[in-house]
C-alpha positions, -999 to 999 in steps of 0.1 A, spaced: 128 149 141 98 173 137 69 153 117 66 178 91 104 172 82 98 133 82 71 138 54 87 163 32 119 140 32 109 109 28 144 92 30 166 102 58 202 123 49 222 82 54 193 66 32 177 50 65 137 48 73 121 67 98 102 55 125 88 66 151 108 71 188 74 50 210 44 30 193 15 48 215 -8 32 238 -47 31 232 -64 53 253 -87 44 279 -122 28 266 -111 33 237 -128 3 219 -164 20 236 -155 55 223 -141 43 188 -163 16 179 -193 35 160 -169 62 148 -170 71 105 -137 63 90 -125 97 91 -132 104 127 -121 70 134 -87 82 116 -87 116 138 -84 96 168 -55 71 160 -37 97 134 -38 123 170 -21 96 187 12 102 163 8 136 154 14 164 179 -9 193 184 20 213 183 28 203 148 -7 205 133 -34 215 151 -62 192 160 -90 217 135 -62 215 108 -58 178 112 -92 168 110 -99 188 80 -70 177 61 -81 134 66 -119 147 60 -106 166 28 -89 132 23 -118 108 24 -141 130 9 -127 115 -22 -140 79 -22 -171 61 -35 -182 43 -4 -197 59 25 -176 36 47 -140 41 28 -134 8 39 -164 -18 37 -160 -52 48 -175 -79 28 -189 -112 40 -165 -134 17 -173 -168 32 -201 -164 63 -201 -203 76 -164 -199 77 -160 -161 91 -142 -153 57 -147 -113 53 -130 -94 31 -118 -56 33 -121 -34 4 -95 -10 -2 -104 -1 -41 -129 26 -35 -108 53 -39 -104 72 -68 -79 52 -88 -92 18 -74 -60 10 -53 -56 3 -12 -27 32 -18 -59 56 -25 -62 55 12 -27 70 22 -21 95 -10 -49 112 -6 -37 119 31 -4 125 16 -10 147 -9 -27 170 18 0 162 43 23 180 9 -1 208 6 -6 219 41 30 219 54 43 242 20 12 262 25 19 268 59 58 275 54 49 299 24 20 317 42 50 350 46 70 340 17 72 362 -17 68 346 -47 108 339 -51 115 326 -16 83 305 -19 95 268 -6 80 243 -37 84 203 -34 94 184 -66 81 147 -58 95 123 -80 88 86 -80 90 58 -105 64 31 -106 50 -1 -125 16 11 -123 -7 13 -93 18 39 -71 21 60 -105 -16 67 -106 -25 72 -70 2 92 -62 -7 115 -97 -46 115 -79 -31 128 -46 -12 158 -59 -32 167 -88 -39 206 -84 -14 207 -55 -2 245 -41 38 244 -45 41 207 -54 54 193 -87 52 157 -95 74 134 -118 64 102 -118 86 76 -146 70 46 -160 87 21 -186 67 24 -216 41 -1 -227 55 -21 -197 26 -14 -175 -12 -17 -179 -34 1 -206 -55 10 -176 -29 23 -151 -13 40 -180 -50 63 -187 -52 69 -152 -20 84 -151 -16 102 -183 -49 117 -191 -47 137 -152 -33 170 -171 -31 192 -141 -4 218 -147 18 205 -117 15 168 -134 44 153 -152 45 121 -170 74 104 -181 74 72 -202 109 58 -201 123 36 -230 134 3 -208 122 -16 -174 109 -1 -141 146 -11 -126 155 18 -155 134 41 -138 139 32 -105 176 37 -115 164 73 -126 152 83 -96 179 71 -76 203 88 -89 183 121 -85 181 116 -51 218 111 -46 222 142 -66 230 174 -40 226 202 -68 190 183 -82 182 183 -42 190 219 -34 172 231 -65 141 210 -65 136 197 -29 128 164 -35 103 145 -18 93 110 -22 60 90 -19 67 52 -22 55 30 6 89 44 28 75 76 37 66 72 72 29 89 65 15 64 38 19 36 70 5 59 93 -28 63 71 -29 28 67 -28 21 104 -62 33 102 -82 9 85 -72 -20 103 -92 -1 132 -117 -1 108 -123 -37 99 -121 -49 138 -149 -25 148 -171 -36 115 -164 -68 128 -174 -68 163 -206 -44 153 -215 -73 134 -238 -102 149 -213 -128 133 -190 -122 158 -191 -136 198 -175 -119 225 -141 -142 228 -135 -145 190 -106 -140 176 -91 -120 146 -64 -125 116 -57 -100 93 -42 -115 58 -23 -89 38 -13 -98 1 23 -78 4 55 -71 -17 67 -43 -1 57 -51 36 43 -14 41 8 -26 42 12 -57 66 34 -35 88 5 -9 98 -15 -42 109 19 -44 130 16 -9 144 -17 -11 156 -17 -48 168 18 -31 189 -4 -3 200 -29 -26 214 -58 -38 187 -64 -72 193 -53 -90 163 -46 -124 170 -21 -129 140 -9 -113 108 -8 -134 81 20 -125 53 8 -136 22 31 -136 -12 29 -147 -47 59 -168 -60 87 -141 -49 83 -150 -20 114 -137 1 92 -126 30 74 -160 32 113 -181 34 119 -158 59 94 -169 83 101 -207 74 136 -204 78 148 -175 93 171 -166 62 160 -135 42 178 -137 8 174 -125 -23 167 -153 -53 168 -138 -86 158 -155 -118 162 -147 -153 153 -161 -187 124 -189 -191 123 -189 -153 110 -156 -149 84 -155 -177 52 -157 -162 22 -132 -157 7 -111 -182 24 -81 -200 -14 -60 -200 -15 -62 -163 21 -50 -163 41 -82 -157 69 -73 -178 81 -38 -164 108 -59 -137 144 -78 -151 158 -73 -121 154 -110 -109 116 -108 -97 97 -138 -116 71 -124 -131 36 -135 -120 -2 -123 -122 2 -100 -93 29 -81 -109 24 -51 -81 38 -73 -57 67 -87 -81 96 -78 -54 132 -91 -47 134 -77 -19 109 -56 2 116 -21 11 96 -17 45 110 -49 63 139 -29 79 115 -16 99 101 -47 113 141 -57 117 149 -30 139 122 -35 162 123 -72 167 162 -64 178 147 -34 200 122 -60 211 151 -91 224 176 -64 233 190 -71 268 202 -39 276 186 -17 301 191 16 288 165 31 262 192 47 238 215 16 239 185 -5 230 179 16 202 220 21 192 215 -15 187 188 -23 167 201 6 141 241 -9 142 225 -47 139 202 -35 108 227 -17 91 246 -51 94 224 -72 81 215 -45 52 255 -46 41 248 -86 38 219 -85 17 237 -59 -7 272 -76 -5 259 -113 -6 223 -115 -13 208 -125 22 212 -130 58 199 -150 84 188 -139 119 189 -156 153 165 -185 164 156 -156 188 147 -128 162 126 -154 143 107 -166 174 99 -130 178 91 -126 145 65 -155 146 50 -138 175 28 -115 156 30 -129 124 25 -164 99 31 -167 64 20 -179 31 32 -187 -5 7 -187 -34 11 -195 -70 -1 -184 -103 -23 -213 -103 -36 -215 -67 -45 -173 -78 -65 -182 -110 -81 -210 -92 -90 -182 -61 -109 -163 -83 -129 -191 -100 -139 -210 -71 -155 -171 -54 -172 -164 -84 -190 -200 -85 -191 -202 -49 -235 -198 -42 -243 -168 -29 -260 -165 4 -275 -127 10 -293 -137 42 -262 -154 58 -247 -122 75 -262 -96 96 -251 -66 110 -267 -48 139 -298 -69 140 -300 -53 103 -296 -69 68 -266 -65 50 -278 -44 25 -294 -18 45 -261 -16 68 -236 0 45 -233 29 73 -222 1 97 -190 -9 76 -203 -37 55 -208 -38 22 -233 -56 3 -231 -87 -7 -234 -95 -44 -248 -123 -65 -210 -129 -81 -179 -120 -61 -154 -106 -83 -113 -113 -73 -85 -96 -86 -52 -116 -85 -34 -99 -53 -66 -100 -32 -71 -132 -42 -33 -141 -27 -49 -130 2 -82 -151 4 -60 -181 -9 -35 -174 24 -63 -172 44 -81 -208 34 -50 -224 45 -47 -199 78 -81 -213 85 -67 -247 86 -46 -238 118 -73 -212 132 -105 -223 122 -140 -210 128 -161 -205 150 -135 -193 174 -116 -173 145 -128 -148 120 -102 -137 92 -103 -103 77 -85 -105 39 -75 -71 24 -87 -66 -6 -57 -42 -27 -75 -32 -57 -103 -36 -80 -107 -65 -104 -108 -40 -136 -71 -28 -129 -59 -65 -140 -85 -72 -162 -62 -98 -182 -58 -121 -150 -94 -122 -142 -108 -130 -181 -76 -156 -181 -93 -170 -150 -131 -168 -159 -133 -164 -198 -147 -204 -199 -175 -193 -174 -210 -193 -192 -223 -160 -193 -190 -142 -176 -190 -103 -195 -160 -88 -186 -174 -47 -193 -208 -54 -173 -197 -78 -146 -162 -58 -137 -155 -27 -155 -162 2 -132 -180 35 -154 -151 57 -143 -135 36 -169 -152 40 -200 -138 56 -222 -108 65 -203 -80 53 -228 -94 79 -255 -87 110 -234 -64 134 -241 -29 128 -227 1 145 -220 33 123 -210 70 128 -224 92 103 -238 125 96 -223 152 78 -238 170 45 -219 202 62 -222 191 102 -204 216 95 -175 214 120 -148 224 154 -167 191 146 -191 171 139 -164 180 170 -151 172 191 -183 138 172 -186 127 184 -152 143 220 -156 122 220 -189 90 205 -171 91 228 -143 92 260 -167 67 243 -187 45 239 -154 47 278 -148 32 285 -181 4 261 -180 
């Protein structure tokens, strides 16, 4: 299937992910050619390994990821951060995008990816044949407001985007609802995010809302928001090696704090395509389906309601799940189940298959994933073979890490003495380096809860791979002010600790006194009124 078609659909025609037909090969010397490339030519190079020049052509491409990046606050996109130097802790920072979230780095991407396809298809269209996209995605914060960032302002793109009100952060809820581009839509829906979620489903299974609108998705299962992300992991390895902390022979873990698997699984694409990462480390919170799978080889659904789901914070947006997720102080990654790991599935199969043929490899992987998908929906789990899990454990390890093992995280990094001199890069100091990929290092290090998953998973990784032979590369997911309740839970007894001048970015002063425009939407709309709220929107939109 064309690439174009992959991104405007989102969601193939039986409900199935796309991937793509062969993970590419590097190049020759590529590590040479790549290693002192910026981020965005950095992202031409990999990106043009996936993306045909047939289907965009290589002066389009590279101005639609500079048009991208152009966007973020750092000069390096994607700085790494010398966590822990005596024990070759660095951290990546995704949150320097414009709504502070690692998904900054794909929706931007994306919503270009939107803009140049309909462009391109309208270019000898009227202005009633024009093709228009009507995105529509439900969220419990974080997704809401970068996906709202990447198609503000759009050509021929409308986006919906349902959130349950006051179930989701006073922050993520201004970032969303004060954007008041025309082709913007907010909708605050009376109930949970499963309500929403339920919402959007059932558009999607509509055929009359699909052959009117022409919906498109941009959740984590559109096969472009793992393709950006492939990109950073690139990144990280070449700020690494630039750096004199690292020795030739060293080795390198990745630990991704995950719910939906889409992050981890780019690590998996480019470790496949031959970036030497030594091991993936899966790191959950306490749903922690992903992290039973790799101990046991059973991937099974455990839902829990009443007192044994409380947990979290509601300001950080704990309290938009009851579908069986315990809620916890990284509510972004409050999954049952985790809607990328199909994916991973279908190539491990590919991967043990015995047969010879190319096609029936593939026939099989798809028949033996759809298999084990019917189980999980008609019984709540399934378990694999002791082959798929060795394969599995191949490329990746896991970790589980509690509430309390979080808030501790986050306390212990910002008492931990800071060491400015410790880490070099380039025979430079770290604070004149910031065009090498580093980032400065600062008197305080500042957590929030899902990167802190991450450094947590990595102090015990360290225990099986430790330094000087290993350096671990933590992703950082988003900054400390989008969960500001979790980090004042975990440093308000600190002497001194001020919450606006220590953590609250200046982008978000002020921001909850904006003007707004979102539209309410009862529990109870059901299809036809979701329907009559987007006719409404869309005619709205025209006026605006």
């Amino acid at each position: 299937m064309p690439f174009e078609d992959v991104v405007l659909k989102g969601l193939a025609s039986d409900g199935g992910l796309f991937i793509p037909e062969e993970i590419p090969s590097l190049p020759d010397n590529w590590a040479e050619r790549w290693r002192r490339l910026p981020f965005a030519d950095l992202a031409y190079e990999v990106l043009s390994l996936y993306i045909s020049p047939s289907e965009i052509p290589p002066s389009d491409l590279k101005a639609i990821i500079d048009r991208s990046y152009s966007t973020f606050r750092h000069p390096s996109i994607a700085p790494l951060y010398p966590l822990a130097p005596s024990q070759n802790l660095h951290l990546l920072e995704l949150f320097h995008g414009p709504t502070f979230a690692f998904k900054d780095v794909a929706l931007q991407f994306l919503g270009n990816l939107f803009e140049y396809f309909l462009v391109r298809r309208n270019a000898s269209s009227n202005t009633h044949s024009r093709h228009h996209l009507t995105v529509i995605g439900a969220t419990s914060g974080d997704t809401g407001s970068a996906a709202i960032y990447g198609l503000r302002g759009k050509k021929d793109v409308s986006v919906f985007i349902l959130h349950p009100k006051g179930r989701v952060s006073p922050i993520q809820e201004a970032q969303m609802t004060t954007v008041l581009d025309a082709n913007v839509h907010n909708l605050a829906v009376e109930g949970t995010f499963d309500d929403c979620q339920d919402m959007v489903k059932a558009l999607f299974a509509d055929p009359e809302t699909n052959s009117v609108h022409n919906l498109g998705a941009v959740n984590s299962i559109n096969w472009a928001r793992i393709l950006a992300q492939i990109t950073y992991y690139f990144h990280a390895y070449f700020s690494l090696i630039n750096s004199l902390s690292f020795k030739s022979g060293d080795k390198v873990r990745f630990v991704v704090p995950t719910g939906n698997f889409g992050d981890v699984l780019a690590g998996y694409f480019a470790k496949q395509m031959g970036l030497p990462i030594e091991k993936l480390v899966v790191a959950t919170n306490e749903n922690d389906i992903l992290d039973r799978f790799w101990k046991t080889g059973w991937y099974e659904k455990k839902p829990v309601h009443g007192e044994a789901a409380k947990g979290g914070l509601a300001n950080d947006g704990a309290k938009a799940h009851e579908d069986g997720a315990k809620e916890t102080l990284s509510p972004a990654m409050d999954i049952l189940v985790s809607s990328n790991f199909e994916r991973l599935l279908w190539f491990l199969v590919y991967q043990v298959s015995s047969a010879y043929i190319i096609q029936s490899r593939r026939e099989e992987a798809g028949k033996q994933v759809k298999s084990w998908l019917n189980e999980l929906k008609n019984n709540g789990g399934f378990s694999v073979s002791p082959e798929i899990l060795r394969a599995a454990k191949v490329d990746f390890e896991s970790e589980c890490i509690s509430d309390i093992a979080t808030i501790e995280t986050i306390r212990d990094f910002y008492n931990a003495p800071s060491k400015p001199d410790t880490i070099q890069s380039n025979g430079n100091s770290v604070a004149k380096s910031l065009s090498n990929g580093y980032s400065a290092q600062k008197a305080k290090y500042i957590l929030d809860p899902h990167s802190a998953i991450g450094v947590a998973a990595s102090l015990l990784s360290l225990t099986r791979a430790p330094p000087p032979a290993t350096h671990h590369i933590s992703l950082a997911t988003a900054h400390p002010a989008k969960f500001a309740s979790a980090v004042q839970l975990a440093l308000a007894e600190n002497e001194g600790f001020d919450f606006e001048t220590e953590v609250l970015p200046a982008e978000f002063v002020g921001l909850e006194k904006k003007e707004r425009r979102v539209r309410a939407v009862e529990k109870g709309a059901g299809l036809e009124g979701m329907r009559r709220i987007i006719e409404e929107e869309v005619k709205a939109e025209a006026r605006r």
